[in-house]
Backbone bond lengths (Angstrom), bond angles and torsions (degrees), N, CA, C in turn:
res aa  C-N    CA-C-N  psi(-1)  N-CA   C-N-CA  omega(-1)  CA-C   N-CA-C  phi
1 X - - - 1.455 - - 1.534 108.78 -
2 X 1.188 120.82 134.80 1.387 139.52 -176.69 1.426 117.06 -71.39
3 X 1.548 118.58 115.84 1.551 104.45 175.90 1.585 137.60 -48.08
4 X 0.749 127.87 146.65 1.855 130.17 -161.30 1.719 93.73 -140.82
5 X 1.447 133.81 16.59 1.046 112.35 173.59 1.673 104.97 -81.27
6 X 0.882 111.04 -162.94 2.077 120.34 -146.26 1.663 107.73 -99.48
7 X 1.465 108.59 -7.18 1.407 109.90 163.99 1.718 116.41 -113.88
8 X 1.552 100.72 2.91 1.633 122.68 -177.54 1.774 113.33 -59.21
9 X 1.660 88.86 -148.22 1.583 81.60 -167.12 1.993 104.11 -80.36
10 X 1.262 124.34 56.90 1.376 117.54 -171.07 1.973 82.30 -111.41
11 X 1.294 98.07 -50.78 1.763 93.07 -171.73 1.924 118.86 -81.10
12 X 1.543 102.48 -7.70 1.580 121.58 172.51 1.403 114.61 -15.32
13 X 2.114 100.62 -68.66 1.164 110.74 -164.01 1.726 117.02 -70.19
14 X 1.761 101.16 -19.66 1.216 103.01 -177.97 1.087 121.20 -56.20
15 X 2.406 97.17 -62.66 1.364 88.52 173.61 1.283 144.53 -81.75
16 X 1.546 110.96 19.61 1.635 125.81 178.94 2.142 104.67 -76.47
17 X 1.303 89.36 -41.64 1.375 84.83 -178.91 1.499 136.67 -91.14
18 X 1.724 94.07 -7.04 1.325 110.80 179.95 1.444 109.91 -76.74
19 X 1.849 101.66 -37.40 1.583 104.90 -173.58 1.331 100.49 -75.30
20 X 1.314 128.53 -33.28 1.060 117.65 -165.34 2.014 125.70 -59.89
21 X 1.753 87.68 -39.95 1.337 109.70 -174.60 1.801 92.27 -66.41
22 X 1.157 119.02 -45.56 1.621 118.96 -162.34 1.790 106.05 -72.55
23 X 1.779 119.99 -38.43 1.115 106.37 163.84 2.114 130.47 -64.92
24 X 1.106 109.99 -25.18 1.344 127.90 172.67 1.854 101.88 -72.34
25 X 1.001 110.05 -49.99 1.788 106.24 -174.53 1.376 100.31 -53.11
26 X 1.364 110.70 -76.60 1.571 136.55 -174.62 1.736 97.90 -37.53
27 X 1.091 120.24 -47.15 1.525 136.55 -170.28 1.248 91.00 -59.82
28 X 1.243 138.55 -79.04 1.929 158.31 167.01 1.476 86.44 -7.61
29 X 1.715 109.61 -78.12 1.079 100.91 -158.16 1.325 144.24 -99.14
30 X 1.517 95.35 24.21 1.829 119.84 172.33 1.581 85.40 -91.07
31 X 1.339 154.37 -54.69 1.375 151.46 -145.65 1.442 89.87 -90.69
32 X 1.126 140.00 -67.97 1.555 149.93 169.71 1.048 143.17 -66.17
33 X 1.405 127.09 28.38 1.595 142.05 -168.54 1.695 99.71 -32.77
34 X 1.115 119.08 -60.04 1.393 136.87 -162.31 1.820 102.68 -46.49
35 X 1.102 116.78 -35.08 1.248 141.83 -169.38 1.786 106.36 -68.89
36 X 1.469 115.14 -22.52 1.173 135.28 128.27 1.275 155.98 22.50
37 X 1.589 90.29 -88.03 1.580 136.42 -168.42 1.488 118.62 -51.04
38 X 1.478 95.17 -50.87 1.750 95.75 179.04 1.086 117.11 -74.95
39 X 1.802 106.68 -49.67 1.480 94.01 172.76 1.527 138.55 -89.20
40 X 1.269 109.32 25.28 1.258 113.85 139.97 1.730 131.07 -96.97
41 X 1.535 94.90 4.19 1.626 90.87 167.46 1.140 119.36 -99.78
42 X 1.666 119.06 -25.57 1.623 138.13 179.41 1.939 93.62 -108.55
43 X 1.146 124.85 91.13 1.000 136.49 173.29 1.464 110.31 -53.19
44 X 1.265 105.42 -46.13 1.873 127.52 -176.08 1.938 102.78 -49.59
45 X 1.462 110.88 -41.44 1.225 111.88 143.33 1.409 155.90 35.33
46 X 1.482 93.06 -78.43 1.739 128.96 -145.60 1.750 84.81 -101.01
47 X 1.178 116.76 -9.02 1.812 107.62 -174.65 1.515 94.43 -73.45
48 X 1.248 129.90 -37.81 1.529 127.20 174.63 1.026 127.51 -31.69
49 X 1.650 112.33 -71.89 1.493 124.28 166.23 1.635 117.44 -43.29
50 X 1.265 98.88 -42.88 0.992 99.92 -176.91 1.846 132.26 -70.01
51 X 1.735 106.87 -58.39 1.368 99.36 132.70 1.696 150.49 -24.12
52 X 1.525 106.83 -52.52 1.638 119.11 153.40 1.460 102.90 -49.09
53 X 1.225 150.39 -60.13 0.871 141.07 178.99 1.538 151.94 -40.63
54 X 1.714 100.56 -49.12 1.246 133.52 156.08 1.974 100.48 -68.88
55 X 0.776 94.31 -39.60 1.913 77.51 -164.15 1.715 98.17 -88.19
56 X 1.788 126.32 8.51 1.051 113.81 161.00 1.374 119.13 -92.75
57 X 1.522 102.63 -17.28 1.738 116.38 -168.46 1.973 79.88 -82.06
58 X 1.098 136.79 -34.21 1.400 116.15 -137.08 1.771 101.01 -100.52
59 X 1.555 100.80 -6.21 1.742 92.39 177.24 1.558 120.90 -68.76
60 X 1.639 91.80 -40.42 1.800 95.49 -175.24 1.369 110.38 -58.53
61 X 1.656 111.00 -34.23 1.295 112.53 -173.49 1.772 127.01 -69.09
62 X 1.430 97.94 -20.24 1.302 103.33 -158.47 1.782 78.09 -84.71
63 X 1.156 120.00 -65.48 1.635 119.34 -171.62 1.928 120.16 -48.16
64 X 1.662 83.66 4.29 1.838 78.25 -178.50 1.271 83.63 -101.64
65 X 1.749 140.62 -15.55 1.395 125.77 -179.31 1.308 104.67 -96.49
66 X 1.199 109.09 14.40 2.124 98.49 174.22 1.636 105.85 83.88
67 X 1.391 117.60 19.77 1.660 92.54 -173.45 1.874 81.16 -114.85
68 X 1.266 116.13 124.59 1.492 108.83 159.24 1.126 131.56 -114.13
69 X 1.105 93.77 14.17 1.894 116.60 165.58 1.240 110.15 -80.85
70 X 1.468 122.11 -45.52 1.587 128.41 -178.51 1.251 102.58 -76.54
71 X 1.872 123.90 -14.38 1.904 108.20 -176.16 1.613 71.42 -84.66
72 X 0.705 126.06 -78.11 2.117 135.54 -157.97 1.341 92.57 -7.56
73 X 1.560 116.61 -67.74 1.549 124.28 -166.29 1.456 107.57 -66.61
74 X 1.358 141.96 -37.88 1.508 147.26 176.51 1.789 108.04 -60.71
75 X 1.637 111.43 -42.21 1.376 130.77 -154.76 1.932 74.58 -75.28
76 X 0.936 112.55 -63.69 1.596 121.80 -164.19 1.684 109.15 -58.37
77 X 0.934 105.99 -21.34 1.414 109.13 -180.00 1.603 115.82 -100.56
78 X 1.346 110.89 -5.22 1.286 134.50 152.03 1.514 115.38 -44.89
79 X 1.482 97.53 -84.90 1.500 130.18 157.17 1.717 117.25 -27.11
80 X 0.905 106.56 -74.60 1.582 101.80 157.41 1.727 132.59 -50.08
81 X 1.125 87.11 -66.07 1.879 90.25 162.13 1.586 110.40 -42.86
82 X 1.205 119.04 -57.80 1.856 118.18 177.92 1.203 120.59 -49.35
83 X 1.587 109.86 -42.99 1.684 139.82 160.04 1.846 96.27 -31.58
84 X 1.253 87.21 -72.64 1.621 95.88 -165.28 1.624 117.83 -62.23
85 X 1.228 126.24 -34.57 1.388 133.44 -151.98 1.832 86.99 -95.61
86 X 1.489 122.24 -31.84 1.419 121.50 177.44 1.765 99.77 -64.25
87 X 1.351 122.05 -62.98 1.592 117.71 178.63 1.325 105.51 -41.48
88 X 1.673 120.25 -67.92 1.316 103.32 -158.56 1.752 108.34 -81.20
89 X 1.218 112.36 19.86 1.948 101.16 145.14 1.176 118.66 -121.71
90 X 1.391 137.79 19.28 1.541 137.14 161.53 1.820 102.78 -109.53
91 X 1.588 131.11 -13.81 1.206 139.37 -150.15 1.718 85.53 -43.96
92 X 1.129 125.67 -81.16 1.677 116.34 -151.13 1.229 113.79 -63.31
93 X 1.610 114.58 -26.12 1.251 116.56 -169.54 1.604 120.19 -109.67
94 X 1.586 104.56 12.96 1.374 122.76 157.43 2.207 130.23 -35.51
95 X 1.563 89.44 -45.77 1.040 97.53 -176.92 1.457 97.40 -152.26
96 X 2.147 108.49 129.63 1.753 99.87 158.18 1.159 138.51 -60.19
97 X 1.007 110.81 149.90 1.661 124.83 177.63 1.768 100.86 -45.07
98 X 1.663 102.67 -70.25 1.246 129.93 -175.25 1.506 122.15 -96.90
99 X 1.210 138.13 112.46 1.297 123.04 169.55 1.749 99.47 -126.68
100 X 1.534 72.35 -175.40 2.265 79.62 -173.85 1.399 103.95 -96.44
101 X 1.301 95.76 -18.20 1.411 104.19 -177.91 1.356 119.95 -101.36
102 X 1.518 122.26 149.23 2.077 105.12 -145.04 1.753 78.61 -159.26
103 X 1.425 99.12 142.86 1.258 101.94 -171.40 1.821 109.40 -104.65
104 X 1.570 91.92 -2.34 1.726 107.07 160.97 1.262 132.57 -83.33
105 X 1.829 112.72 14.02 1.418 114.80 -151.54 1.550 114.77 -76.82
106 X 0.882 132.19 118.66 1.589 132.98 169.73 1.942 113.24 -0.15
107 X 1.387 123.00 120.69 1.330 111.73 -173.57 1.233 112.82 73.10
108 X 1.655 140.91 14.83 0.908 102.00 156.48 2.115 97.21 -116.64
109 X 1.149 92.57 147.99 1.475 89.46 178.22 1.450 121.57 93.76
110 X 1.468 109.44 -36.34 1.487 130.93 -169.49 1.718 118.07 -87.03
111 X 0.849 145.32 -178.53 1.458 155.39 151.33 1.360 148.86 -133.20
């Protein structure tokens, strides 16, 4: 039989996913310093991570109280938050200035 005392498996999933999310971030950004950049120039920023954060701690939690509508909406805001925190560290370097390759090139599209 599985322990059920009050530091047992009730907080498990929390801290399984909390560490998990915090070893993978930290991981990102020991390999990726550069990744960084913006948000240390737009400080205002840092609510992302931070948000991502809370809405990763808050899925396990919501599904240990029976609501799986509220993990659905947390899980999704995950998803978005990741959405977001990927733009604002590729933003400048999303797309070149210059390429060789041009999506106006003679023949294509035209007749």
């Amino acid at each position: 039989m599985p322990c059920r005392s009050a530091c047992g498996s009730r907080s498990r999933p929390l801290f399984r996913s909390s560490s998990l999310y915090l070893l993978v971030s930290l991981t990102t950004w020991w390999h990726a310093p550069h990744s960084l950049d913006n948000l240390r120039a737009h400080p205002w920023l840092w609510i992302v991570p931070a948000l991502n954060f809370l809405a990763v701690l808050n899925v396990p939690r919501a599904m240990y109280l029976g609501r799986p509508g509220y993990a659905f909406f947390s899980s999704s805001m995950v998803i978005l938050a990741l959405a977001s925190l990927f733009s604002v560290a590729v933003f400048p370097y999303l797309m070149a200035r210059r390429s060789r390759w041009s999506m106006a090139s003679p023949g294509v599209g035209s007749q």
